[in-house]
N, C-alpha and C positions, 0 to 999 in steps of 0.2 A: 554388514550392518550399515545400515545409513545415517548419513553424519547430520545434525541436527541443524536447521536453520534458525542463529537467530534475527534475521533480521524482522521477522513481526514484533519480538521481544524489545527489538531497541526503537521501533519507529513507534510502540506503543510510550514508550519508557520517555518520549521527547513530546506526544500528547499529555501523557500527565502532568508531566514535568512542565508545562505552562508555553512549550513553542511548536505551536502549529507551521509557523512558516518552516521552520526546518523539515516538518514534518513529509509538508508537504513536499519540497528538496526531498527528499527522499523516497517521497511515492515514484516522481517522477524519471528515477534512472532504478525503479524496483527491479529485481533479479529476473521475473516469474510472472505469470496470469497467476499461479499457487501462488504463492507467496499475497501476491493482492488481494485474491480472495481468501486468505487466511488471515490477513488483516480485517478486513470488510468484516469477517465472522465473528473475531475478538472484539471488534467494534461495537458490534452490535448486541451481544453476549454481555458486555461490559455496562451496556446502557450510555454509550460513549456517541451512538450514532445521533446525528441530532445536535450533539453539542456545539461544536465545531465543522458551520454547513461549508466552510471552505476541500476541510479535509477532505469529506465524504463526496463533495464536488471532482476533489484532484484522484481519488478511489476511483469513481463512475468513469472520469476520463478515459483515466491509465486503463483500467481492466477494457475500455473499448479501445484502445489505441492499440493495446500488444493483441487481442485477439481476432484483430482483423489482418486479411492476408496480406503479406508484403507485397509490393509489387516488383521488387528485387532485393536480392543481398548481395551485402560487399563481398569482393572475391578474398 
């Protein structure tokens, strides 16, 4: 059985909650490409996207930052 992530649950829970700036803290060290775009999804599901164009800015970043190839990994 697979263990449940919540971290869309808590980065959503810090948008409502009135602090995008943490939010954003948080996109930026996100677990996943899933995980971000499981954010992105509840974002927009929620009628959230839009409100806060930082967020969905720091969203668009991250999801091209982690899905382009590395050009190395630490040993």
């Amino acid at each position: 059985m697979a263990r449940a992530n919540d971290w869309t649950s808590k980065v959503m829970a810090l948008i409502n909650g009135g602090n995008p700036t943490a939010a954003i803290a948080q996109i930026k060290v996100a677990p996943s490409v899933k995980d971000l775009k499981a954010l992105q999804t509840i974002m927009t599901l929620s009628k959230m996207k839009g409100r806060y164009p930082n967020v969905d800015a720091a969203i668009a970043d991250n999801l091209a930052l982690l899905a382009a190839p590395r050009l190395h990994r630490a040993p």
